[in-house]
C-alpha positions as a Python dict, from the first residue, in 0.01 Angstrom:
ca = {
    (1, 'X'): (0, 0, 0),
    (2, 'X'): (261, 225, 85),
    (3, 'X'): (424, 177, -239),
    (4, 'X'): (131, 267, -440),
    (5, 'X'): (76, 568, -239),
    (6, 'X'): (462, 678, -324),
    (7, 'X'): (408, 588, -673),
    (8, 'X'): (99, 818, -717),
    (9, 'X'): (303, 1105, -519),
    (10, 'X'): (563, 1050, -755),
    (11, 'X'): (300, 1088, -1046),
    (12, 'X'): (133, 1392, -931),
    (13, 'X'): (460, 1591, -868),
    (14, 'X'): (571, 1502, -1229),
    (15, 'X'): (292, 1655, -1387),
    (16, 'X'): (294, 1929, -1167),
    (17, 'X'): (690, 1995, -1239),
    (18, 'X'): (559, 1866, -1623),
    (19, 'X'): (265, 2185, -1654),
    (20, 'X'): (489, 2427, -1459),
    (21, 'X'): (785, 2382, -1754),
    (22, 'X'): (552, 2406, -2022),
    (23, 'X'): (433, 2760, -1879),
    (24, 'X'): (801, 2874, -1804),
    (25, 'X'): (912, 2748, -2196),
    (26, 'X'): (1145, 2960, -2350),
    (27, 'X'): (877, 3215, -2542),
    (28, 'X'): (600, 3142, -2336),
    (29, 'X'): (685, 3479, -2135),
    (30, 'X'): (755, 3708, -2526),
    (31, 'X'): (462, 3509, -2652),
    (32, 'X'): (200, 3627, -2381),
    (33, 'X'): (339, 4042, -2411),
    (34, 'X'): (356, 4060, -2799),
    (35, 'X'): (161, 3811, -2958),
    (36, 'X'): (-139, 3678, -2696),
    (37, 'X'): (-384, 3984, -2725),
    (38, 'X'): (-411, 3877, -3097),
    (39, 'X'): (-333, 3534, -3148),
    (40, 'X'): (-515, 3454, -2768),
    (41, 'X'): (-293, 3275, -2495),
    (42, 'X'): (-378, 2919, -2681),
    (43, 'X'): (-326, 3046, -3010),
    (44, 'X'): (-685, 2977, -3103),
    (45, 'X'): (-769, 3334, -3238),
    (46, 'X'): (-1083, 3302, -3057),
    (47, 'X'): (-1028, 3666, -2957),
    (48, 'X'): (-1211, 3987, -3039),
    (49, 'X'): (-916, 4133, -3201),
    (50, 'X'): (-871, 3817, -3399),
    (51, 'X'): (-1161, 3783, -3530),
    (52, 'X'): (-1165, 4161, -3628),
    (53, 'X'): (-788, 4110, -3786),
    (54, 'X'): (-918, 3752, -3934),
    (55, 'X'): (-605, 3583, -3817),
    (56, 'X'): (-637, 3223, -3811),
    (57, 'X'): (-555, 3010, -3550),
    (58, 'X'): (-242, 2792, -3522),
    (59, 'X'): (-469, 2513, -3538),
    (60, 'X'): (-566, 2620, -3910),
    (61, 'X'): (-435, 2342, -4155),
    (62, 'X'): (-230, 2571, -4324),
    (63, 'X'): (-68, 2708, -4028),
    (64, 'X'): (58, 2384, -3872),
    (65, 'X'): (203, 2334, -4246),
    (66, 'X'): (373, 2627, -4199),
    (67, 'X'): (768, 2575, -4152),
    (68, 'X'): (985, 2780, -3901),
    (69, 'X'): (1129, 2943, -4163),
    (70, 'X'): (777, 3108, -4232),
    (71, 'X'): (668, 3185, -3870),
    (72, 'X'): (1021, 3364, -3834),
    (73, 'X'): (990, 3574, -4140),
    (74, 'X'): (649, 3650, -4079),
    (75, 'X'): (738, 3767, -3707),
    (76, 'X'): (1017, 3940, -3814),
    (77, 'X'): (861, 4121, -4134),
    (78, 'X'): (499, 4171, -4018),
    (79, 'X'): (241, 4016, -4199),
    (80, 'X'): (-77, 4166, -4340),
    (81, 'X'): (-190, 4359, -4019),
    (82, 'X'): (83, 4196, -3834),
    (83, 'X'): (349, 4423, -3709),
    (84, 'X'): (718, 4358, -3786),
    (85, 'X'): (928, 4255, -3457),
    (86, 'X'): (1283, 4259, -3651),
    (87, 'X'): (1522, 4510, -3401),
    (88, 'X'): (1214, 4501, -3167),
    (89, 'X'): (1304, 4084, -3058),
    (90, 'X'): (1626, 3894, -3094),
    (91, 'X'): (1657, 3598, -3360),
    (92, 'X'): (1654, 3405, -3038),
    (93, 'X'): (1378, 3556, -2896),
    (94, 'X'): (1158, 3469, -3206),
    (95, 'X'): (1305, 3132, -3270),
    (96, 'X'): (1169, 3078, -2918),
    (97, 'X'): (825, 3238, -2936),
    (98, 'X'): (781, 2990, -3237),
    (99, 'X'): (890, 2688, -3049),
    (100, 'X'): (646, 2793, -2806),
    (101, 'X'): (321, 2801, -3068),
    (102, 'X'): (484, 2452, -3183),
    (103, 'X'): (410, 2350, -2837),
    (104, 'X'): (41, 2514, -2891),
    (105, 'X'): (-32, 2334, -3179),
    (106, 'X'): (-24, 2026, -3038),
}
């Protein structure tokens, strides 16, 4: 008994250490002050200013067949109503934010 009761404390503090990394990813912090208010904090689009801009979720087909290349040109050039972030966030920076909505997509 007392080994199943270890093994399920055991369990528990993994995921807990398991959702706690996933919030501190590298990007998750850049993501939520420059892209969240448009692209929402699960990168549904689901919010007002999405659905005024039209952008499309991550979740969109042609989004998750999107490569890194395009996600870091698009975030550092702007696209359509997008703003540009070149000189604004470093290549590191961006190549983390999109690791982090590669994490969202899934």
């Amino acid at each position: 008994m007392k080994q199943i009761i270890r093994t399920a404390a055991l369990l528990v503090l993994a995921a807990t250490i398991a959702g706690a990394a996933a919030a501190q990813a590298p990007g998750a912090d850049t993501y939520k002050a420059k892209c969240a208010m448009c692209h929402g904090a699960d990168g549904l689009a689901a919010t007002p200013m999405a659905k005024n801009l039209k952008v499309l979720s991550f979740k969109a087909p042609e989004m998750l067949k999107a490569s890194e290349a395009q996600f870091i040109a698009s975030t550092k050039n702007g696209k359509n109503k997008m703003p540009a972030y070149a000189g604004k966030l470093t290549d590191a920076q961006i190549k983390d934010v999109v690791a982090f909505i590669r994490m969202l997509q899934k």
